[in-house]
N, C-alpha and C positions, 0 to 999 in steps of 0.2 A: 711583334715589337714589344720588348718590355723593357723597364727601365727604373731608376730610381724615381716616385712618385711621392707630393705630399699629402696631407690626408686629406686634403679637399679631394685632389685626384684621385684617391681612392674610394672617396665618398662617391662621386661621380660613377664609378666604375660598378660598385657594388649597386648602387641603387638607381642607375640609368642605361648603361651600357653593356654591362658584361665583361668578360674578360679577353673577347676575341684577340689574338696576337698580328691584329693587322693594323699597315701603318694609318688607313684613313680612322680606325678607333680612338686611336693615340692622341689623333689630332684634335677629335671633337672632344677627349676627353680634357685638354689643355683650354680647349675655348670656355667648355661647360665650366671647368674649376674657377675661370676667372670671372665669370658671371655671378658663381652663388659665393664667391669670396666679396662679390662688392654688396648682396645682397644682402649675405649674413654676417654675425659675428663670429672669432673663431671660436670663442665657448658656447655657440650654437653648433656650428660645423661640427666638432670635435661630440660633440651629445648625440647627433643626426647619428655620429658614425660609427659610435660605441653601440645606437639602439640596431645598427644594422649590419654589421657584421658576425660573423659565424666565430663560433668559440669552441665550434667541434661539440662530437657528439651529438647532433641538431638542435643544439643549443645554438639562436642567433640575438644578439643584445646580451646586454649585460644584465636583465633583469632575470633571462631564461637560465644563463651561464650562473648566474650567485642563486638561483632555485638550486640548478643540477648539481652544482660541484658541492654547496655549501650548506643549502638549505634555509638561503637566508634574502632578506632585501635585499638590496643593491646598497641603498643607504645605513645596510646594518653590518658593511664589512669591517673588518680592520684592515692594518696595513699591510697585515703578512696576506690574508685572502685577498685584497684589491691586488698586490703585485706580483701574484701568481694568476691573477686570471688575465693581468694586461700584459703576462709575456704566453698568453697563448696568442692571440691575434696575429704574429708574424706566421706563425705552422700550428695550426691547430690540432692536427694528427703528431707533427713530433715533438710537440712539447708537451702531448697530453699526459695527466698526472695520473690517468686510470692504466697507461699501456706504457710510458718511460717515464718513472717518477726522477731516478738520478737527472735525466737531462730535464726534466721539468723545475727539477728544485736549481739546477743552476740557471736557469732560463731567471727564476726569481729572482737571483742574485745579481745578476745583468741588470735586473728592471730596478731593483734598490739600490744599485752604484750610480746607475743614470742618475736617479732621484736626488742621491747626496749631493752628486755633483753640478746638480741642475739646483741645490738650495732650495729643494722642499722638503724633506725633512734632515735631520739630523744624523749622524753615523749611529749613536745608541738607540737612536729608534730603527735604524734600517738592519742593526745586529740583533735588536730583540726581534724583528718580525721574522728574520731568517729561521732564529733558534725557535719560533712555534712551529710545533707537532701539526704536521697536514697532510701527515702521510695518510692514503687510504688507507684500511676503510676507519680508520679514526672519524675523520670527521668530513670525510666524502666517498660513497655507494651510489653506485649505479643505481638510480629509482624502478623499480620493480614496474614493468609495463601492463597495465590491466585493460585487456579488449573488452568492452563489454559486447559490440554489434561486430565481430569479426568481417559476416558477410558483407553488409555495408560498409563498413571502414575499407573492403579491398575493393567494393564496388569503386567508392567515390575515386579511392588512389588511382586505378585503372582511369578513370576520367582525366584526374591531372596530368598521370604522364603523356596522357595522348594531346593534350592543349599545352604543358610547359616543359615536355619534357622530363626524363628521370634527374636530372641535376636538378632543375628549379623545384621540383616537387621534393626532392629528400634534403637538398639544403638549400634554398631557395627565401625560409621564413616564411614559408608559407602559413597563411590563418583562414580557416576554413568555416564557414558555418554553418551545418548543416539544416536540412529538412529532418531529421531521426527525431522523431517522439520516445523517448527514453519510457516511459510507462507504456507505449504500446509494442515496444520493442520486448517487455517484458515478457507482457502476455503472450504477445508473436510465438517467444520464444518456447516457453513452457508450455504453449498449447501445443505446438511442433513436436517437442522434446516425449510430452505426455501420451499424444496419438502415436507415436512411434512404438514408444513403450507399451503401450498395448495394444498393438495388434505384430508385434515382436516374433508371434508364433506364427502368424505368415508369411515370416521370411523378409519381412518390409523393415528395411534398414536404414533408410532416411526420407527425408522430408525437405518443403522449402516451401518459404511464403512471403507475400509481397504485398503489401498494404501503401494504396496512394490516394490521396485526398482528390476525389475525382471534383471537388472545385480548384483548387488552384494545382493539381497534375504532381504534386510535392511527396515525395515516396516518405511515407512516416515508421516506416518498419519495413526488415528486409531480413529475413532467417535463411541465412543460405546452408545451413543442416541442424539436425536434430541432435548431435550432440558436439560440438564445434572445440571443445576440449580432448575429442578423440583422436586415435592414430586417423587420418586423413579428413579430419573432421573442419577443416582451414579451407577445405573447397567449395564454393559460392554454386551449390547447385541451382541458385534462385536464376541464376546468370547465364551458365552454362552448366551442362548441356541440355539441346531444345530434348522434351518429351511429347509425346502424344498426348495432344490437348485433353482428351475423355471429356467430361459432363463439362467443363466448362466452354465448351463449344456451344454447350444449349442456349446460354445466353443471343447467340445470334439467330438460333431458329426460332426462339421466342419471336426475337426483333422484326424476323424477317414478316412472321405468323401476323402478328399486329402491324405491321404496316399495311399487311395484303389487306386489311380491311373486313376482313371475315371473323377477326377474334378478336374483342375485348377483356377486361382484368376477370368480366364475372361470369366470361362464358364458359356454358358447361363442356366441358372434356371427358373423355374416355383415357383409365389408368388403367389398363389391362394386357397382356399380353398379347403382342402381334407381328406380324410375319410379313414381309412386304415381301413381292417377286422382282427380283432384279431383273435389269434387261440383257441380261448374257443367255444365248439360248440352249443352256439346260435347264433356265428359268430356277436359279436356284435363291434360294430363301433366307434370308437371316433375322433372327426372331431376338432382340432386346431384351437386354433381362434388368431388373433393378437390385440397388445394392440391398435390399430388403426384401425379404423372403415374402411381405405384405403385398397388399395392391389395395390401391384406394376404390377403382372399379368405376367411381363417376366421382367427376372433383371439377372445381371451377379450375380456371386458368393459374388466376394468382397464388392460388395452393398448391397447384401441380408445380410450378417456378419454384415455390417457397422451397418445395420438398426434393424439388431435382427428378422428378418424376421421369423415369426412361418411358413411359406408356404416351406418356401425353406427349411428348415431342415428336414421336415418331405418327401419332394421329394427323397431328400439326404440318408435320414437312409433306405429304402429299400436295396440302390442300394450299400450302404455303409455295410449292413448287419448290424445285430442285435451282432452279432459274435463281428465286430469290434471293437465297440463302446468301450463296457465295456471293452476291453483290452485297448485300445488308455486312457483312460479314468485314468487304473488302471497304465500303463506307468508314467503319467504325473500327480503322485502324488496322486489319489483320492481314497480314502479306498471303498473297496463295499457299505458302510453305506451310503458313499456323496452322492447315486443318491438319497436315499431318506431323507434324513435330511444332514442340518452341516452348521457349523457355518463360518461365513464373512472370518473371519482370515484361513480358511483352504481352502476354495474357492481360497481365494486370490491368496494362496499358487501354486494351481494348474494354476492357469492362468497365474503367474509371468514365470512359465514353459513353458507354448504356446509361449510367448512373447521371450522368450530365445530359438525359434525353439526344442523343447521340450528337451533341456538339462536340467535336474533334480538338482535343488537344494534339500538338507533334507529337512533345518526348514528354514521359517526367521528368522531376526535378530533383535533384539530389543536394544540391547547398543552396543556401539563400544568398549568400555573401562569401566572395573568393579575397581575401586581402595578400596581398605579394610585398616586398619592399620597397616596391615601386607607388606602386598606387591599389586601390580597392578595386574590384570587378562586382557587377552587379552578377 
C-alpha cells in the first residue's frame, strides 16, 4: 500500500513503522499521525522529521547532510545549500548532487519556485541562490573514510546486521557506542603489526589479538591482522577462522592443577624436558618442547604460568588428571571444539574468566550503547 502521505505520516513511518507496503501499516500509520499531530506542534513535527530522515549517502538529519555535502552547521547554511539539500529528501539517490548534478540542480529549482510561491522568500533571492556555484567538488567532496580499528569496526557491523538487519544498520541512523579503547587499540596494533615483522623470516605472515576487560566482559581492543592496509589485510582473523589454541590452553591446566588441591602459586615445579607414554599400544611418546632453547629446571608455579613454561604443565596434567582438565576447561567457557581449534575472540573469552577467579561471564561486549531513530538500546 502506498500513497500520498503528510509529513507527520512520514514521520511516523520513518521513525516507528517502517515502510512495509501492507494495508494494516497504512492503517496504524494514519492512527499514529493523528495522535502526535494533537501532541506536537507542526514546527516540532517538521524538526523530528528533518532530524530523521535520510539525505543519502548515510547521511540521516540535516546536521549529518550540511556536515557531508557542505561542511558546515545546519544553522550556517544559506539559501542556495538549504534548497538543495531539502530537494534531496523526496529521492535521495536521484537527486544526489555527487552522481546527477544536472537533475539535482533542477530538483533546486523546484524547491525555490515552491518557496516563492509559498511567500518565503522573494524571486531575487531565489535567482541569486540558483546562480551560486555548488557544483562538486567546489564546494562539496566526498569526506575521505579513515578506519582506524578495521577488525572491530567489521566485528561490531557483523553484530548489527544480524539483530537489524542490512537496511537498518546501513541506513537506518544508526549511532553506536562502542567498548574500543582507542589507546589500547594502538598498542594492540603495533605490537601485532611489530611481532609480525619480525619474525617475518619464518614465514609467519599475520597475526590477531583480543583484549577484554575481564570485569565488565567489554572487548577494548580487537587487531584482526598485522597489516590491515594490505591486499587482503580487511579479514578479521581475530574472528574467523578457529586456530589451534597452542599455549593458551595452559591457562586451564593451570586451573585445573589448582583446583585439584595439590598446587599452590609457590609450589615448586619441574621445568625440564619430558615424555609422557600415551595409551595407544605401541605406547608411543611425545616429548614437549618450549619456545626457548632455556629451561628453568626447578621454578615455583607462578613463574612457570608467568613464562608459559611447556615443562611445568606437562608435570602438572598427570597429577592434575586428564579428567580435570576438560571439565575446568568446559566451566570456564570453552566449548569441546576450543581444544582443537577456535578463534582469538572466544579464547579471550575464556581467559577474561580465569582473571575474574573463574566467574563466568556469557558473551563480550562490543557497544555500550546502540541508538536507532527510534529509541536507544542499552
Amino acid at each position: 500500500m502506498q500513497g500520498a502521505s503528510t509529513i507527520t505520516q512520514q514521520l511516523v513511518k520513518v521513525r516507528l513503522l517502517g515502510d512495509q507496503p501492507t494495508i494494516q501499516r497504512k492503517l496504524t500509520e494514519a492512527l499514529l499521525a493523528f495522535a502526535v499531530e494533537r501532541r506536537y506542534s507542526k514546527s516540532q513535527i517538521l524538526e523530528m522529521y528533518l532530524n530523521s530522515v535520510s539525505f543519502g549517502n548515510s547521511a540521516v538529519g540535516t546536521a549529518a547532510a550540511s556536515s557531508l555535502y557542505f561542511h558546515r552547521k545546519t544553522a550556517d547554511l544559506d539559501l542556495a545549500q538549504a534548497s538543495m539539500l531539502a530537494g534531496l529528501v523526496r529521492g535521495p539517490t536521484l537527486y544526489s548532487p555527487f552522481q546527477r548534478w544536472d537533475v539535482a540542480k533542477a530538483r533546486q529549482q523546484e524547491v525555490l519556485t515552491a518557496m516563492v510561491e509559498a511567500g518565503n522568500v522573494t524571486q531575487a533571492q531565489a535567482d541569486q541562490a540558483l546562480k551560486e556555484d555548488l557544483r562538486p567538488p567546489s564546494h562539496m567532496f566526498r569526506p575521505a573514510a579513515v578506519n582506524l580499528a578495521p577488525g572491530f569496526v567489521s566485528y561490531v557491523t557483523a553484530q548489527l546486521k544480524k539483530m537489524y538487519g542490512d537496511k537498518t544498520t546501513y541506513g537506518g541512523g544508526l549511532r553506536v557506542y562502542t567498548t574500543l579503547d582507542m589507546r589500547l587499540q594502538q598498542i594492540a596494533q603495533q605490537a601485532i603489526s611489530a611481532t609480525q615483522a619480525n619474525v617475518a623470516w619464518r614465514r609467519v605472515q599475520q597475526g590477531s589479538l583480543v583484549a577484554i576487560d575481564p570485569k565488565s566482559g567489554a572487548i577494548v581492543a580487537m587487531v584482526g591482522s598485522a597489516n590491515p592496509n594490505a591486499d587482503g589485510g580487511q579479514y578479521n582473523l581475530a574472528v574467523w577462522p578457529p586456530r589451534n589454541p597452542g599455549s593458551s590452553m595452559k591457562i586451564f591446566t593451570y586451573t585445573a592443577a589448582i583446583a585439584s588441591g595439590q598446587y599452590a602459586m609457590t609450589t615448586p615445579v619441574e621445568d625440564a624436558p619430558f615424555s609422557y607414554n600415551g595409551r595407544t599400544t605401541t605406547a608411543a611418546t611425545t616429548a614437549p618442547a618450549s619456545c626457548s632453547s632455556a629451561w628453568a629446571t626447578r621454578s615455583t608455579f607462578r613463574r612457570s604460568r608467568s613464562r608459559s613454561a611447556s615443562g611445568c604443565r606437562w608435570w602438572c596434567r598427570p597429577r592434575a588428571t586428564w579428567a580435570r582438565r576438560p571439565g575446568s576447561s568446559r566451566r570456564m567457557g570453552a566449548s569441546p571444539t576450543m581444544t582443537i581449534r577456535a578463534a582469538s575472540a572466544r579464547r579471550s573469552r575464556s581467559a577474561a574468566t580465569a582473571r575474574r577467579r573463574c566467574r563466568w561471564r556469557p558473551r563480550p561486549r562490543s557497544s555500550l550503547r546502540r541508538e536507532s531513530s527510534t529509541s536507544p538500546s542499552p
